[in-house]
mmCIF file of the C-alpha atoms, coordinates in Angstrom:
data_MODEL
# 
_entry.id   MODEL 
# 
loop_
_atom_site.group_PDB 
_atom_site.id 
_atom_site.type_symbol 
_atom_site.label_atom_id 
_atom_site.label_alt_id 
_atom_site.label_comp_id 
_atom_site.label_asym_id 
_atom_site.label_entity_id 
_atom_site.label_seq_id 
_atom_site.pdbx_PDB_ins_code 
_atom_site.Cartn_x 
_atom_site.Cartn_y 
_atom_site.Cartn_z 
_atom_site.occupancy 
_atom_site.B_iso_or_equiv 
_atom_site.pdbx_formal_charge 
_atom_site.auth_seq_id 
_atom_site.auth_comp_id 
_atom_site.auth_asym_id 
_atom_site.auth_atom_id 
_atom_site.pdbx_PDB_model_num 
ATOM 1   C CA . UNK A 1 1   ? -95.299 -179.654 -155.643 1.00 0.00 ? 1   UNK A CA 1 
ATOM 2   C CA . UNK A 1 2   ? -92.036 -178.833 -157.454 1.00 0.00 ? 2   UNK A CA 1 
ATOM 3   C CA . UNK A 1 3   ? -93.234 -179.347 -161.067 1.00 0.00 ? 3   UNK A CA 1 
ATOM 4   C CA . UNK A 1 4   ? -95.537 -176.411 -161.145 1.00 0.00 ? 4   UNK A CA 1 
ATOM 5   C CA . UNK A 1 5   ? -94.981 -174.642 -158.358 1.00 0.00 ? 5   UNK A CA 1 
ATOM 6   C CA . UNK A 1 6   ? -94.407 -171.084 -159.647 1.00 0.00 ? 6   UNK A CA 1 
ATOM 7   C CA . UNK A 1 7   ? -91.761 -170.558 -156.951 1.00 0.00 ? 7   UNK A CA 1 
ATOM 8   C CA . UNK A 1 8   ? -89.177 -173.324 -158.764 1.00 0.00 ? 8   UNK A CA 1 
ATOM 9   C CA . UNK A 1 9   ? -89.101 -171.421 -162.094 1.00 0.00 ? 9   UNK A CA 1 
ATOM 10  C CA . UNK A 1 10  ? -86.524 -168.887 -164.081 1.00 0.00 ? 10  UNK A CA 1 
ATOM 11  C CA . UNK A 1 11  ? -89.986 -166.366 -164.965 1.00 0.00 ? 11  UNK A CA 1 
ATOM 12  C CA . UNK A 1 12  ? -90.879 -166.206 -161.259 1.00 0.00 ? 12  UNK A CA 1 
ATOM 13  C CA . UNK A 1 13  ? -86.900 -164.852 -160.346 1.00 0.00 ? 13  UNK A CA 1 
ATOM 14  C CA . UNK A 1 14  ? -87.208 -163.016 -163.634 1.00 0.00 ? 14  UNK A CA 1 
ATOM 15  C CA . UNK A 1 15  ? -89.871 -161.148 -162.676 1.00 0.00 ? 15  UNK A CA 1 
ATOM 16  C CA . UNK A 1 16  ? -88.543 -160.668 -159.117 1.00 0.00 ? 16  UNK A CA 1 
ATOM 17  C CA . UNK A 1 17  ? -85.022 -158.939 -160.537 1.00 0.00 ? 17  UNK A CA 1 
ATOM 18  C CA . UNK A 1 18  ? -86.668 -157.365 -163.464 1.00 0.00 ? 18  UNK A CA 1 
ATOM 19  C CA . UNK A 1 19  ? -88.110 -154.176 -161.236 1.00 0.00 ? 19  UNK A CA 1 
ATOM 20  C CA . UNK A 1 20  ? -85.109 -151.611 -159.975 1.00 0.00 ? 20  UNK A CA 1 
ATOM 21  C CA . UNK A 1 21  ? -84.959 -152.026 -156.993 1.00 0.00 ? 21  UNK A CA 1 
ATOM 22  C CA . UNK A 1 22  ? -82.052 -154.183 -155.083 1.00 0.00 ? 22  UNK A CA 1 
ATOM 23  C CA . UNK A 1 23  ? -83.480 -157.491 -154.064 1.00 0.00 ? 23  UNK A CA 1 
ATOM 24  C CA . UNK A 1 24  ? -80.708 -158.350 -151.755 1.00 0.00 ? 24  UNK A CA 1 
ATOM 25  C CA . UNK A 1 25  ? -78.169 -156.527 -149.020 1.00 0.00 ? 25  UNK A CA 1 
ATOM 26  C CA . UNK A 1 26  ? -75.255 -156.629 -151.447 1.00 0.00 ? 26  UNK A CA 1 
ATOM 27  C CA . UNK A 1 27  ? -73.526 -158.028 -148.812 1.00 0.00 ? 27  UNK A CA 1 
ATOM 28  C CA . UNK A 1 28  ? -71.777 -161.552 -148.394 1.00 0.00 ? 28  UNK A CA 1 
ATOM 29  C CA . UNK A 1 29  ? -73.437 -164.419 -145.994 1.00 0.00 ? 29  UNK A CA 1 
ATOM 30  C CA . UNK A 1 30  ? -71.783 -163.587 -143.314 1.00 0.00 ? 30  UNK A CA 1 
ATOM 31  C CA . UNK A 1 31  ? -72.121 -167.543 -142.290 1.00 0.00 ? 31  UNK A CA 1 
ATOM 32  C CA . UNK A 1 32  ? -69.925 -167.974 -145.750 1.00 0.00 ? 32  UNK A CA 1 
ATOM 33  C CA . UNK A 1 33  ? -67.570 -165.629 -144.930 1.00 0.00 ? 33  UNK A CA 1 
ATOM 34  C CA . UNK A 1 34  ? -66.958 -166.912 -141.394 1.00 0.00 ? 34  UNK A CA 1 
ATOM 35  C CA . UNK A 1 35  ? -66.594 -170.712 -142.690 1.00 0.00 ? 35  UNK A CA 1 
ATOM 36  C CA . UNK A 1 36  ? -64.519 -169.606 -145.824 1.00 0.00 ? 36  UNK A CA 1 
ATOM 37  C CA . UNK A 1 37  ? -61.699 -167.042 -144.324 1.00 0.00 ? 37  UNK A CA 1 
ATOM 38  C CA . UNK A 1 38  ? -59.461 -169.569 -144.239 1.00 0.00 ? 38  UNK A CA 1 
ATOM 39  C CA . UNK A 1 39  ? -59.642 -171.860 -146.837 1.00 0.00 ? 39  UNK A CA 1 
ATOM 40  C CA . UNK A 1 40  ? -57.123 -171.145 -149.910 1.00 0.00 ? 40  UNK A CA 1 
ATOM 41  C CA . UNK A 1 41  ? -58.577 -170.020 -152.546 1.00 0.00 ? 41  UNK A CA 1 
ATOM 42  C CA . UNK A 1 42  ? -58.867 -171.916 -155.623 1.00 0.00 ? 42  UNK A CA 1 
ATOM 43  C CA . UNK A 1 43  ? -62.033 -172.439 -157.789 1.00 0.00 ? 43  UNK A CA 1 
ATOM 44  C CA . UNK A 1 44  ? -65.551 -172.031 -156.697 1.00 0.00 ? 44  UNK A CA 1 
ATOM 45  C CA . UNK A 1 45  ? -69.120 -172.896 -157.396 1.00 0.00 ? 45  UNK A CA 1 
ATOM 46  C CA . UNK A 1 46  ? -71.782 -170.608 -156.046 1.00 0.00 ? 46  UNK A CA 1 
ATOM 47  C CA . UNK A 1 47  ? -74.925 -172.145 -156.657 1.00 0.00 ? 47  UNK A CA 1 
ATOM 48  C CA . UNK A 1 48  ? -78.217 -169.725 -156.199 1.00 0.00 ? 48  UNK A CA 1 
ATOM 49  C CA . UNK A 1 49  ? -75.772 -166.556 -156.715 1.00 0.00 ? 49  UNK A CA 1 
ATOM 50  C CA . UNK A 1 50  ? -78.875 -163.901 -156.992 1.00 0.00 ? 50  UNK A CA 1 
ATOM 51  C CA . UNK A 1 51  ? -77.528 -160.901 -157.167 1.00 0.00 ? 51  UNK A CA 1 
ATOM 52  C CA . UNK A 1 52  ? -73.850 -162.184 -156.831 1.00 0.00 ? 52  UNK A CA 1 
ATOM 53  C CA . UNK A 1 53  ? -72.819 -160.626 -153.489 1.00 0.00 ? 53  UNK A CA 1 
ATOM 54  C CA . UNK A 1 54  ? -70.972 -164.258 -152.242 1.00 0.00 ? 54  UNK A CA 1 
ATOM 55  C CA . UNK A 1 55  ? -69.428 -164.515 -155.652 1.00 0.00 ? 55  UNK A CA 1 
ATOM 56  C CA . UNK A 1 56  ? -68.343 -161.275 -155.908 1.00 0.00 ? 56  UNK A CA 1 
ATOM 57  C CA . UNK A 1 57  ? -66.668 -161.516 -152.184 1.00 0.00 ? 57  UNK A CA 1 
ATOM 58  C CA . UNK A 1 58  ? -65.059 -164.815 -152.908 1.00 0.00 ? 58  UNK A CA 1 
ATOM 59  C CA . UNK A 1 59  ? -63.326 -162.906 -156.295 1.00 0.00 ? 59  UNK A CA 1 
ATOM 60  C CA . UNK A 1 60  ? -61.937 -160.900 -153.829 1.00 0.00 ? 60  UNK A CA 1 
ATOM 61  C CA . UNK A 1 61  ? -60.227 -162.695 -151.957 1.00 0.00 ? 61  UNK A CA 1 
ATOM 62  C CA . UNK A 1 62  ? -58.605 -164.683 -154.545 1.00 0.00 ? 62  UNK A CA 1 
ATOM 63  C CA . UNK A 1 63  ? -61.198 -167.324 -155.778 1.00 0.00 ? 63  UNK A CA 1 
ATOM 64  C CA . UNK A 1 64  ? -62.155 -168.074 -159.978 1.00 0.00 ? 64  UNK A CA 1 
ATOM 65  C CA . UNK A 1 65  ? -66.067 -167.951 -159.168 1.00 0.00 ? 65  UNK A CA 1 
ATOM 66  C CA . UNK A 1 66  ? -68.575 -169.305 -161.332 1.00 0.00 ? 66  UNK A CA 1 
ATOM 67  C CA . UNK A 1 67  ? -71.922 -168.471 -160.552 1.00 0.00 ? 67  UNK A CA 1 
ATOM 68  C CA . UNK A 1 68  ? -74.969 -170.300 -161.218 1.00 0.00 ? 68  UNK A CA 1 
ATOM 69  C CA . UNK A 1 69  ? -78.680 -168.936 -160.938 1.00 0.00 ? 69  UNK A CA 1 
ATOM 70  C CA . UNK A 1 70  ? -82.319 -169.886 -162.444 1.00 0.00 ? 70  UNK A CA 1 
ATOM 71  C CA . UNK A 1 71  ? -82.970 -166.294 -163.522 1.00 0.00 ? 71  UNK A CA 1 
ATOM 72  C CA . UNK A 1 72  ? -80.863 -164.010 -166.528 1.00 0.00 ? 72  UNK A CA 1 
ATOM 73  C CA . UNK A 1 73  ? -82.235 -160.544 -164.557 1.00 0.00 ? 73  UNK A CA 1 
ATOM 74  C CA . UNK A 1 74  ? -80.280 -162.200 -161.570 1.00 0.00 ? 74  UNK A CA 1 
ATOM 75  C CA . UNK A 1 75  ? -77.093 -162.592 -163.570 1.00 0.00 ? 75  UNK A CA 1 
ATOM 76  C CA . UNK A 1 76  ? -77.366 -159.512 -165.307 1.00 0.00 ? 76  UNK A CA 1 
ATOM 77  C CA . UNK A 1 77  ? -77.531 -157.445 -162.178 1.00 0.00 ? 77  UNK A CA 1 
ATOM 78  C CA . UNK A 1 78  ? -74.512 -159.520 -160.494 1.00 0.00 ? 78  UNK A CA 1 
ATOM 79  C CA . UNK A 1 79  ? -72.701 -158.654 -163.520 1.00 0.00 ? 79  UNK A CA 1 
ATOM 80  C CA . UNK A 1 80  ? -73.294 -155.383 -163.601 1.00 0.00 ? 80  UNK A CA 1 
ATOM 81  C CA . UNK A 1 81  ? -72.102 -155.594 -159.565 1.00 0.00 ? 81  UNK A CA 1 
ATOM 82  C CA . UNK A 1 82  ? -68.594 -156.890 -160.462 1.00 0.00 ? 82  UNK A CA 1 
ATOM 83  C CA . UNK A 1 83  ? -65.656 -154.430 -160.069 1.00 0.00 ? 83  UNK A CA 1 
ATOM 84  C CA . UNK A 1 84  ? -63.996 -154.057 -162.951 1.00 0.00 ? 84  UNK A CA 1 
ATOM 85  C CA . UNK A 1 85  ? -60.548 -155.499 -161.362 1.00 0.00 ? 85  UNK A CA 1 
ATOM 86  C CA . UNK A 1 86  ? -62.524 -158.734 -160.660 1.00 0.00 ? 86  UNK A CA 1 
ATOM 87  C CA . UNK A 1 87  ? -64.522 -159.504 -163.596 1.00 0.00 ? 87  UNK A CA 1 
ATOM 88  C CA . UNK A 1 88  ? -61.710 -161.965 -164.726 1.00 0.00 ? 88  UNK A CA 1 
ATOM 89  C CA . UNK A 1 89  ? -61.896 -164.221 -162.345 1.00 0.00 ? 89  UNK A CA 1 
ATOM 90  C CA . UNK A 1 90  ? -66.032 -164.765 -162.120 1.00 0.00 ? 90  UNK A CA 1 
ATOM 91  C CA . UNK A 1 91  ? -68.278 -166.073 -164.838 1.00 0.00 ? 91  UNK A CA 1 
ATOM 92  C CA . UNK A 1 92  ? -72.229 -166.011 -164.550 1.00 0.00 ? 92  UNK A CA 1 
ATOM 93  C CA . UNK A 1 93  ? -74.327 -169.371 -165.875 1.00 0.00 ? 93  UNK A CA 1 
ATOM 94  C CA . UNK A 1 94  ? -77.776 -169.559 -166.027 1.00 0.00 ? 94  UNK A CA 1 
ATOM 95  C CA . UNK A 1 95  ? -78.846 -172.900 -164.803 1.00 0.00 ? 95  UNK A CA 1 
ATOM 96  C CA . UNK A 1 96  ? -82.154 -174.871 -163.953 1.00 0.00 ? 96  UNK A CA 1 
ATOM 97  C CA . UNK A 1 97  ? -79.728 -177.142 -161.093 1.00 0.00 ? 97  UNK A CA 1 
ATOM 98  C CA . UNK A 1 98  ? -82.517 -179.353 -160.711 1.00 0.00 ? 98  UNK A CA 1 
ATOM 99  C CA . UNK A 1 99  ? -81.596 -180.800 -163.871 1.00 0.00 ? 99  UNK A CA 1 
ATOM 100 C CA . UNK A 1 100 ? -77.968 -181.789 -162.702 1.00 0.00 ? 100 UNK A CA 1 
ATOM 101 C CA . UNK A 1 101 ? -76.979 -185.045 -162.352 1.00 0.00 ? 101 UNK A CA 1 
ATOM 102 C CA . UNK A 1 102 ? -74.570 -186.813 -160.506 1.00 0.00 ? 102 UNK A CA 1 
ATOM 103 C CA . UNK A 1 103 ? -70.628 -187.239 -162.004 1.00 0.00 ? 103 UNK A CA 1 
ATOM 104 C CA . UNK A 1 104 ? -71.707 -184.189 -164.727 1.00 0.00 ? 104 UNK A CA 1 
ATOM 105 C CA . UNK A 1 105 ? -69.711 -181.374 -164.893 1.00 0.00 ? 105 UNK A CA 1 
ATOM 106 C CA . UNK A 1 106 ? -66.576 -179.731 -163.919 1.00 0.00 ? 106 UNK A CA 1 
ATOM 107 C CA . UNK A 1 107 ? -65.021 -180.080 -160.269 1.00 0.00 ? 107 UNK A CA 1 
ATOM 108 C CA . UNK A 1 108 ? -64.298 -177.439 -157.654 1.00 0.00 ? 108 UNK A CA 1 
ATOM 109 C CA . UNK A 1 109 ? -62.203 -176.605 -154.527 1.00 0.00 ? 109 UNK A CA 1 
ATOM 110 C CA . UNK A 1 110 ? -65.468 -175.091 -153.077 1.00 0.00 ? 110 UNK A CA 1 
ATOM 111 C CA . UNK A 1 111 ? -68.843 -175.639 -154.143 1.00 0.00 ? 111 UNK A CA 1 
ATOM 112 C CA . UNK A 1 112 ? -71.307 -173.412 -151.762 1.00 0.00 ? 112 UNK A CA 1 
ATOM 113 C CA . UNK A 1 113 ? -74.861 -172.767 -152.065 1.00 0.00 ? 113 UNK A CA 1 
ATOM 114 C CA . UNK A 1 114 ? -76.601 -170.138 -149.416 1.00 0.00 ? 114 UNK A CA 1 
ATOM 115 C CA . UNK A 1 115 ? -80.585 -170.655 -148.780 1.00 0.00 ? 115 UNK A CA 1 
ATOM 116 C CA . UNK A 1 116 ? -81.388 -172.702 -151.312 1.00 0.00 ? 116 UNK A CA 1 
ATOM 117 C CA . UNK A 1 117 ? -84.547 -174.074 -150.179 1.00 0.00 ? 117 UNK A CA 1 
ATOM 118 C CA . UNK A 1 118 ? -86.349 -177.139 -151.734 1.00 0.00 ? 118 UNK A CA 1 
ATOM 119 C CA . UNK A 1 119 ? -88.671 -180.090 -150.684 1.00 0.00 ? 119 UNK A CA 1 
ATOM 120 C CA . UNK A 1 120 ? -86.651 -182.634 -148.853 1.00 0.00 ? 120 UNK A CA 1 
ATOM 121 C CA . UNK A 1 121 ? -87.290 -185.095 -151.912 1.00 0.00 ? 121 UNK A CA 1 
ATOM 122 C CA . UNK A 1 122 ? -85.898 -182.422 -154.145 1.00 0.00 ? 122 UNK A CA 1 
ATOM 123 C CA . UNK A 1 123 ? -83.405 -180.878 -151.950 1.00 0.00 ? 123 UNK A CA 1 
ATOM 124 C CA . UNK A 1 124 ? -81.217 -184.071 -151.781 1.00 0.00 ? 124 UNK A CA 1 
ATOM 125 C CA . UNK A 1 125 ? -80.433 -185.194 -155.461 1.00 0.00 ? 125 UNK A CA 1 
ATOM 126 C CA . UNK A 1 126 ? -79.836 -181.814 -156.058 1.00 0.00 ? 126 UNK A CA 1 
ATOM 127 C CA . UNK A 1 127 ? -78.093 -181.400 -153.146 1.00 0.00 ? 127 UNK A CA 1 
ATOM 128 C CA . UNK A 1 128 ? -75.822 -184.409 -154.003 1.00 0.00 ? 128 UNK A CA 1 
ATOM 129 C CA . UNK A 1 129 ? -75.329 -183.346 -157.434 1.00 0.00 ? 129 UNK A CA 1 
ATOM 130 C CA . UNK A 1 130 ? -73.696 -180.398 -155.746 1.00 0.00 ? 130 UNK A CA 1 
ATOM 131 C CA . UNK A 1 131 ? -71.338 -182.346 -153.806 1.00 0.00 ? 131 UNK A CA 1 
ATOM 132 C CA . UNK A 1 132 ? -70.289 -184.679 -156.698 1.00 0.00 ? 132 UNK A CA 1 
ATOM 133 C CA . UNK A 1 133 ? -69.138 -181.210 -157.989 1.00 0.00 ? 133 UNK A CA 1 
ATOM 134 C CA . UNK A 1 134 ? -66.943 -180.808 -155.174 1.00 0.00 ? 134 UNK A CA 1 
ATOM 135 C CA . UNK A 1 135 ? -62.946 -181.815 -155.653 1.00 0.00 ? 135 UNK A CA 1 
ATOM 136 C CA . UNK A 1 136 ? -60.737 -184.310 -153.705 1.00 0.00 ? 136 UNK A CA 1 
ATOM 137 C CA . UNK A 1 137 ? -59.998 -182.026 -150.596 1.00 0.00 ? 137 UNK A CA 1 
ATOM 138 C CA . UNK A 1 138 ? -62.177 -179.329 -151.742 1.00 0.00 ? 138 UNK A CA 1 
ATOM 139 C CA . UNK A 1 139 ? -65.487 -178.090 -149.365 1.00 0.00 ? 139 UNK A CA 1 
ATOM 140 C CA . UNK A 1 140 ? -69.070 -177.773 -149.227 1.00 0.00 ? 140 UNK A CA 1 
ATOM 141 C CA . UNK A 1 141 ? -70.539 -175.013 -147.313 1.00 0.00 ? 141 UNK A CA 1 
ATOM 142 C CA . UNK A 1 142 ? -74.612 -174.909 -147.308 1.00 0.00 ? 142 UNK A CA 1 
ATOM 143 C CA . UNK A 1 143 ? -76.697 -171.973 -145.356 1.00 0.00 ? 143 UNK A CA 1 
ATOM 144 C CA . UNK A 1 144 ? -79.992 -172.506 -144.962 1.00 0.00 ? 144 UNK A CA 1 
ATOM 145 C CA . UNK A 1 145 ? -82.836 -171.414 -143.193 1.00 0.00 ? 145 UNK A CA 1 
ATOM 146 C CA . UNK A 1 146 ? -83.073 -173.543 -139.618 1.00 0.00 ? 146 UNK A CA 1 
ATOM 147 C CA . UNK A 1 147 ? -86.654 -175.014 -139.276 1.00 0.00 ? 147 UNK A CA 1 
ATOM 148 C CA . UNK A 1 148 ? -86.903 -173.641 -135.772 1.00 0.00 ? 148 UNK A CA 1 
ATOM 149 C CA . UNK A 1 149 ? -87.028 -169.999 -137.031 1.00 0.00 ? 149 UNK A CA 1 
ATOM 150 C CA . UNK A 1 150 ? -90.993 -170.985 -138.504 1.00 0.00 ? 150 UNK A CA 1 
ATOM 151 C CA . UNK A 1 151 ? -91.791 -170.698 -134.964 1.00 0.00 ? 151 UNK A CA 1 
ATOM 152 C CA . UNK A 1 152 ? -90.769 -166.889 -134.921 1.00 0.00 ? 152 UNK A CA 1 
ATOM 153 C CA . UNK A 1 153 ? -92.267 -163.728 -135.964 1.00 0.00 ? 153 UNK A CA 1 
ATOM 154 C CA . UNK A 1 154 ? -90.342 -163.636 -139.253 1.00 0.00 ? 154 UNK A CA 1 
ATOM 155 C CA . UNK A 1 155 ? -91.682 -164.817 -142.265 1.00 0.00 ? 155 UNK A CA 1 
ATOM 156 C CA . UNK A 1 156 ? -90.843 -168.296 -143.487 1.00 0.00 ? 156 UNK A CA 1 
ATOM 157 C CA . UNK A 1 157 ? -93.394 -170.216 -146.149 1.00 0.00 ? 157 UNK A CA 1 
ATOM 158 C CA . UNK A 1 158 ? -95.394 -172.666 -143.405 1.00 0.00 ? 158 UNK A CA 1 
ATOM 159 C CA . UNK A 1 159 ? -93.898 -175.457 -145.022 1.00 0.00 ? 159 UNK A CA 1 
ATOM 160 C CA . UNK A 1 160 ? -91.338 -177.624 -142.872 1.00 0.00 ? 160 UNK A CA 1 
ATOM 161 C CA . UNK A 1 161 ? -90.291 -179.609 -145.726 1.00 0.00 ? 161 UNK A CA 1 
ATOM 162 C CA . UNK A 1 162 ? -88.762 -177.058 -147.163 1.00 0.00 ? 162 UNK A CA 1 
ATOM 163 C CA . UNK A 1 163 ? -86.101 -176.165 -144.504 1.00 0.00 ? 163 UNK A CA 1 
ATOM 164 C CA . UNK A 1 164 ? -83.370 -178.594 -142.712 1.00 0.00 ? 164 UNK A CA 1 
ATOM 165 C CA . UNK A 1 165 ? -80.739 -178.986 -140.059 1.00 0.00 ? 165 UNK A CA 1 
ATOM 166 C CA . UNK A 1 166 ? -77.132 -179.086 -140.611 1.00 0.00 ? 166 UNK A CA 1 
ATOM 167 C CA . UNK A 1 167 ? -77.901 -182.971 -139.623 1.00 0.00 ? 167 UNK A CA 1 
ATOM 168 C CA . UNK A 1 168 ? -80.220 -183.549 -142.099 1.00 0.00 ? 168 UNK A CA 1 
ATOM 169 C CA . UNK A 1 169 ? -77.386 -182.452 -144.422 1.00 0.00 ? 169 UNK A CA 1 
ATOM 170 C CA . UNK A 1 170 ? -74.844 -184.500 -142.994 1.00 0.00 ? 170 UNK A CA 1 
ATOM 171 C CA . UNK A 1 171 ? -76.978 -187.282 -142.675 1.00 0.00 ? 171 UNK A CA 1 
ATOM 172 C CA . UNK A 1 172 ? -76.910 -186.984 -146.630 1.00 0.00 ? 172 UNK A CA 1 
ATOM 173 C CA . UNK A 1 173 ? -72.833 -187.271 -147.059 1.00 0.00 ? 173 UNK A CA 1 
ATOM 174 C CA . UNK A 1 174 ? -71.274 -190.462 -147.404 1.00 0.00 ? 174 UNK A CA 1 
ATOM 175 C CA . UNK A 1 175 ? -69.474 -190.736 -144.469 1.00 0.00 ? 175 UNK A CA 1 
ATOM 176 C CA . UNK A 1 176 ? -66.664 -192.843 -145.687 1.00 0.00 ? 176 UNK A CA 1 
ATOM 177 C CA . UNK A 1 177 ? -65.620 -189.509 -148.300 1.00 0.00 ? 177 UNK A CA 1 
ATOM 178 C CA . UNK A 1 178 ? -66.621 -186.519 -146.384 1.00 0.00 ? 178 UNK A CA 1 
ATOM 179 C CA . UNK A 1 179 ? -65.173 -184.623 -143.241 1.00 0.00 ? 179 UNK A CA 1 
ATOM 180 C CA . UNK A 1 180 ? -67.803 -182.655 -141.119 1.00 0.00 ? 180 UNK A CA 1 
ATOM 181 C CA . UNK A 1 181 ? -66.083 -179.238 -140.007 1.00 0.00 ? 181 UNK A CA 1 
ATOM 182 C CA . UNK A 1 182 ? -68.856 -177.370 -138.816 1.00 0.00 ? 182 UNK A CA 1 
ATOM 183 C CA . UNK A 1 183 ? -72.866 -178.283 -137.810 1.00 0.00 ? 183 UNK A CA 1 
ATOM 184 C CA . UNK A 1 184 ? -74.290 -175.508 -136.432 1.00 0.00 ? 184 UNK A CA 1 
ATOM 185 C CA . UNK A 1 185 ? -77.395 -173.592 -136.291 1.00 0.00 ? 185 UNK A CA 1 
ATOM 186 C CA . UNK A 1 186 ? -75.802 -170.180 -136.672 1.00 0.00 ? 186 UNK A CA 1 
ATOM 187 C CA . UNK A 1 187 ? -77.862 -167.419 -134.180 1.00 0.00 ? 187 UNK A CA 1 
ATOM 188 C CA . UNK A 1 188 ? -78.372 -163.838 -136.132 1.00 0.00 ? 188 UNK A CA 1 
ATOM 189 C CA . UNK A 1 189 ? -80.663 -161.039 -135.025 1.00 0.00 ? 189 UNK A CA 1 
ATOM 190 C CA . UNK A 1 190 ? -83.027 -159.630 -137.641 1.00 0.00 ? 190 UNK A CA 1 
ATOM 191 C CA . UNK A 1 191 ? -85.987 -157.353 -137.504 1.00 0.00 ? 191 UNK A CA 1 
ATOM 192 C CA . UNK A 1 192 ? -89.499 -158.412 -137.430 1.00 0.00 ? 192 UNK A CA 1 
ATOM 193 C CA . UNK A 1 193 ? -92.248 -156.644 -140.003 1.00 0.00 ? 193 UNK A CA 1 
ATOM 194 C CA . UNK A 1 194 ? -93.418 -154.980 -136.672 1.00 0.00 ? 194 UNK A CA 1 
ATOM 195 C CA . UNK A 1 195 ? -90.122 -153.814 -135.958 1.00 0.00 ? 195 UNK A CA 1 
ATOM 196 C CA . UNK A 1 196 ? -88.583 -155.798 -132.960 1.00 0.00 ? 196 UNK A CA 1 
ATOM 197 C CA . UNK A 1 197 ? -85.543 -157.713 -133.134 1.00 0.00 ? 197 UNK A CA 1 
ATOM 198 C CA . UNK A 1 198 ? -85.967 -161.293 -133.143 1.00 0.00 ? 198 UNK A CA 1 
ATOM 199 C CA . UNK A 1 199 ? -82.608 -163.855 -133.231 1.00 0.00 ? 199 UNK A CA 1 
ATOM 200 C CA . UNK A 1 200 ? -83.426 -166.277 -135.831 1.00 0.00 ? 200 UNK A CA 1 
ATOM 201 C CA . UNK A 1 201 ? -81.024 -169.199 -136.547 1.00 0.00 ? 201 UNK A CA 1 
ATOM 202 C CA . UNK A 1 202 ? -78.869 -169.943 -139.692 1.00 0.00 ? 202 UNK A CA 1 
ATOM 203 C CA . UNK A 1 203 ? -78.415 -174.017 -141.074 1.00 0.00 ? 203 UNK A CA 1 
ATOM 204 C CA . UNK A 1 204 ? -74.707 -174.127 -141.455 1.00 0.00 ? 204 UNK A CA 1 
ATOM 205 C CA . UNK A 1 205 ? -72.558 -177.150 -142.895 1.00 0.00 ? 205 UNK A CA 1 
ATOM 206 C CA . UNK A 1 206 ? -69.317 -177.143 -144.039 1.00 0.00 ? 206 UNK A CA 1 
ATOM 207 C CA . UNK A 1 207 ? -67.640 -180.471 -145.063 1.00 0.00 ? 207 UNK A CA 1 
ATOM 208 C CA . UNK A 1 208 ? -64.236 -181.860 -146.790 1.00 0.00 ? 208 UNK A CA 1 
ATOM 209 C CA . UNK A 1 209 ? -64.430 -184.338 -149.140 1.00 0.00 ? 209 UNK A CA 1 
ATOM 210 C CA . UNK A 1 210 ? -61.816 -186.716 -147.969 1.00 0.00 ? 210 UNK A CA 1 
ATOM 211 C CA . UNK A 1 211 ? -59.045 -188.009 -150.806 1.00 0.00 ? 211 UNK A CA 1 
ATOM 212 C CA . UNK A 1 212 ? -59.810 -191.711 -150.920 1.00 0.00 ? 212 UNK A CA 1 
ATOM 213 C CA . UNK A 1 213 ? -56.570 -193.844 -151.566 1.00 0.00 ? 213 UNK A CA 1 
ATOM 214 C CA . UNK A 1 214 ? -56.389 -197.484 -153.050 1.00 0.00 ? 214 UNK A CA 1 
ATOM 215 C CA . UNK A 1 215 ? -55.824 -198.729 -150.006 1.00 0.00 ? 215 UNK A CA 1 
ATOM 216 C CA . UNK A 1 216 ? -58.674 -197.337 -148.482 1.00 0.00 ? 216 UNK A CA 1 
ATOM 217 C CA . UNK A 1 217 ? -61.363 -198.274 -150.931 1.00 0.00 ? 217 UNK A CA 1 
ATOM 218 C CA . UNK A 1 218 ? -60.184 -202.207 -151.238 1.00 0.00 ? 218 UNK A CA 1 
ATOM 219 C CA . UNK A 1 219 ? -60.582 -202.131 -147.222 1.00 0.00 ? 219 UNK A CA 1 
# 
């Protein structure tokens, strides 16, 4: 499914950010925001950045964000989004993540990644890759689309594999080096194509990945 499917590619993004119009709200995941207020910043990893709203809020309030995205139109336009005061601390990389492998690549206090939505079989290497990017005592914070919104009237691909729970993420994290803060399936209202609000619900995890001692890893 993923090795041709048009919807896994830098050209198909490219050609979605190439036309003028805004793809995205401009505003941060409000699910990010919630789980990240009080974390201190350090450095971060936004992985599917789009447009770079998260990125852009996490420069704000104090973060060095890099972030990563399959398409250059995406980049471009986050770019082009940064204030000028915080275009020091974020840096834009064009990346095919699929291709990441595990123990590659620098580490971060806060790797986060906001519906990113693969095939299960896809979803967790690159998943994991994400969290081997994640420091001693740094987070991971993934929002995803929660597999009981495709029984709503908003639009979701009719594709279950390609949406998870919070558990199905956890369920993924060593248990013995990672620190479940929040599982949730975050409620939100949105509007419907016909116009009526509908309260869909957001995948949210946030973990710790827990400093292992000497000690602890001859026991």
């Amino acid at each position: 499914m993923t090795e041709n499917d048009p919807r896994f590619s830098a050209a198909f993004w490219d050609r979605r950010y190439r036309g003028t119009g805004q793809v995205w709200s401009g505003e941060p995941n409000s699910a990010l925001v919630e789980e990240v207020s009080s974390f201190a910043p350090g450095t971060a990893l936004d992985v599917g950045c789009g447009e770079g709203a998260d990125a852009i809020w996490l420069a704000g309030q104090g973060w060095r964000v890099t972030g990563v995205d399959f398409s250059a139109h995406a980049l471009g336009r986050a770019a082009g989004h940064t204030p000028a005061d915080l275009v020091g601390r974020t840096t834009w990389q064009q990346a095919d993540i699929r291709d990441w492998r595990l123990g590659e690549g620098p580490l971060y206090d806060l790797v986060t990644a906001s519906f990113l939505h693969f095939p299960a079989l896809v979803r967790r290497p690159v998943f994991a890759a994400l969290a081997a990017r994640v420091a001693p005592d740094g987070h991971l914070v993934i929002v995803g689309h929660h597999p009981g919104d495709l029984g709503t009237a908003v639009p979701r691909p009719p594709e279950p594999d390609l949406f998870y729970t919070a558990d199905d993420l956890a369920a993924d994290l060593p248990a013995h080096t990672w620190t479940v803060i929040t599982r949730t399936a975050r409620p939100r209202t949105v509007t419907a194509p016909d116009g009526t609000p509908v309260i869909v619900h957001d995948t949210v995890l946030t973990a710790r990945h827990t400093r292992i001692t000497d000690e602890k890893a001859r026991s």
